[in-house]
N, C-alpha and C positions, 0 to 999 in steps of 0.2 A: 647714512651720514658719512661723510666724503672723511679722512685724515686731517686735511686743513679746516673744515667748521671744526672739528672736535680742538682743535688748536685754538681756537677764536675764541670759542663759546665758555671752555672753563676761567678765563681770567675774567670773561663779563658777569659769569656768576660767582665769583669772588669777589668783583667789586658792589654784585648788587646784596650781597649774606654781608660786608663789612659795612656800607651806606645801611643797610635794616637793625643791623648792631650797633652802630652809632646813634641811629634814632631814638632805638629801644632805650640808650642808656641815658640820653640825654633828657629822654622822657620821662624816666624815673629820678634824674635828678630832680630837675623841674617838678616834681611832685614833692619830693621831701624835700623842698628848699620851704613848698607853698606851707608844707605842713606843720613845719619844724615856726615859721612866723605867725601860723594862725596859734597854735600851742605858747607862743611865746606871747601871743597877746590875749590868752586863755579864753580863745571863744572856740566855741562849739561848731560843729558843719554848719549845723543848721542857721546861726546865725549872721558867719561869715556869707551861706546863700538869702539871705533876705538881703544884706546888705550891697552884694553884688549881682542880684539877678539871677543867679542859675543855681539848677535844683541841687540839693544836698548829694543825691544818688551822682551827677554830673561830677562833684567834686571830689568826691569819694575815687571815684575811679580817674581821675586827677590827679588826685596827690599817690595814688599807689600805680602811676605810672602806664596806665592800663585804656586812659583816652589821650588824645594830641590837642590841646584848647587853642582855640585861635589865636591871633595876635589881639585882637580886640577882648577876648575873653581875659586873659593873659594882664592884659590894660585894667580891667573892671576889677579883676581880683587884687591888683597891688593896690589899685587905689582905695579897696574895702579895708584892705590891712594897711593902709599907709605907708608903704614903700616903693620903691623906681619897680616897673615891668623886670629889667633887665637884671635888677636884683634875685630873679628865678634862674635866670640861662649865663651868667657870669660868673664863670669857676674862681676867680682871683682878682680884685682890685689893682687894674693899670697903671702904674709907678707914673706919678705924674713928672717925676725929671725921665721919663722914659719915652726916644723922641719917636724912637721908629715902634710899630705893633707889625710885626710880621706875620704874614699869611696863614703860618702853622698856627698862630694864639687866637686867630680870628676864631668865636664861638659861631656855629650856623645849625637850629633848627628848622626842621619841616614840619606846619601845622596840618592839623588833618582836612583842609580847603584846598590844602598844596600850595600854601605860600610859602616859599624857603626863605628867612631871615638871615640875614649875614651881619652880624654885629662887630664891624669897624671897630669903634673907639666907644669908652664909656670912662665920660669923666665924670666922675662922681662930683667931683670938688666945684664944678662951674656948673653942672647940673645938666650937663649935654652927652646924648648919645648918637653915634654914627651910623647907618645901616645901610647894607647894600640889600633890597627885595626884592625877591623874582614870582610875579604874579602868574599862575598857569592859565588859559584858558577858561571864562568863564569863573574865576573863583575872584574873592576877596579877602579883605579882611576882616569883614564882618557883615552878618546879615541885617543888621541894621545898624540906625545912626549913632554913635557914641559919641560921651563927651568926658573931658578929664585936667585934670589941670598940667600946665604948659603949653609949650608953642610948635609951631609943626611949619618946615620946610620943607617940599618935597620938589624931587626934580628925575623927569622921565630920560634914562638915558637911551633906553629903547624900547619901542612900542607904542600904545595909545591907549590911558589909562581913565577913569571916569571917576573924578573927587566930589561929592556929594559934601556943600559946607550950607549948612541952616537950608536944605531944602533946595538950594540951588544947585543943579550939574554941574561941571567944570569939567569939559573934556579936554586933556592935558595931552599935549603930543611931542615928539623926541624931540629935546631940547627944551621944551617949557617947564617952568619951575612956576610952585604958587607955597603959598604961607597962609598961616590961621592962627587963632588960638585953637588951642583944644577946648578949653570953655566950650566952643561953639560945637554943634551937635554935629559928627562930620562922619562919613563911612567912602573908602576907596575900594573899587570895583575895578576887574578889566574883563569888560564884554564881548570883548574881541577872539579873535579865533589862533593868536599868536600869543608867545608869553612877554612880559612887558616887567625890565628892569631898570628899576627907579634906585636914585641915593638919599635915602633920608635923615635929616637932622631931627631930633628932638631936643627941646630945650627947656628943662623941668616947672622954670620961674617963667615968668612972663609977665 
């Protein structure tokens, strides 16, 4: 190993040990947020997993920080417990006379499919949440079709993404936007061999 790679190479593994410590802790919040809400609405694993679909052992190592649950997982479990997704991964409710959100407050996890979530804006009060997501290669946000209540804006700002709404494909390409309910039974894929970054709106009521 030459003098100049040993130069290169130790800040890339600093930044890859600070990105894994970040995920780690983010992880773990996101577990005792889920935890701390299923306790508060004193149900048991086992019946918050009947109620959302995945097994008890699943959540367990969920709420103790120890799995990464998808964005669609993520979806199924607020809406078993009755509260916003984002109510998991949002350290602090956004001052609504508060005009600018800067880049440092911006919250971003990585689920274990490798979709990275960048959560914009979250207004609780009008019931809309902001996201910037970056889809890898072959991954999604869920292996199958879900469905949830509010509305869904999405719009590809690069790449070429594949929106599955009631059964129908929607292959979405840079610059095209489409909308739905969530009602409707809907799963986003990108099949492609590039990563595909989308801005999505959610909009709680509909």
């Amino acid at each position: 190993m030459t003098e100049d790679t040993a130069i290169v190479s130790e800040p890339l593994l600093n930044i890859q040990d600070d990105a894994a410590g970040a995920t780690a802790t983010a992880l773990a919040a996101i577990g005792v947020r889920i935890r701390e809400v299923r306790l508060g609405r004193d149900m048991t694993l086992q019946a918050l997993a009947d109620a959302c679909g995945l097994s008890p052992s699943m959540l367990s190592l969920v709420e103790r920080g120890r799995a990464s649950p998808s964005i669609g997982s993520l979806i199924v479990i607020a809406n078993a417990l009755g509260v916003q997704m984002s109510d998991f991964i949002v350290d602090q409710v956004v001052d609504d006379e508060k005009l600018v959100v800067r880049s440092s407050e911006q919250r971003t996890i990585e689920t274990a499919a490798h979709v990275i979530r960048r959560l914009i804006r979250e207004d609780k009060a009008r019931g809309i949440s902001i996201a910037l997501n970056e889809y890898a290669p072959h991954t999604g946000a869920t292996e199958k079709p879900i469905k949830h209540d509010g509305f869904e804006y999405g719009f590809v700002l690069d790449g070429k993404l594949t929106v599955e709404v009631d059964g129908t494909l929607h292959v979405m390409e840079t610059g095209d936007l489409i909308s739905y309910s969530s009602r409707r039974p809907h799963r986003i894929w990108n099949h492609g061999n590039g990563h595909v970054r989308t801005l999505w709106i959610n909009v709680q009521r509909d």
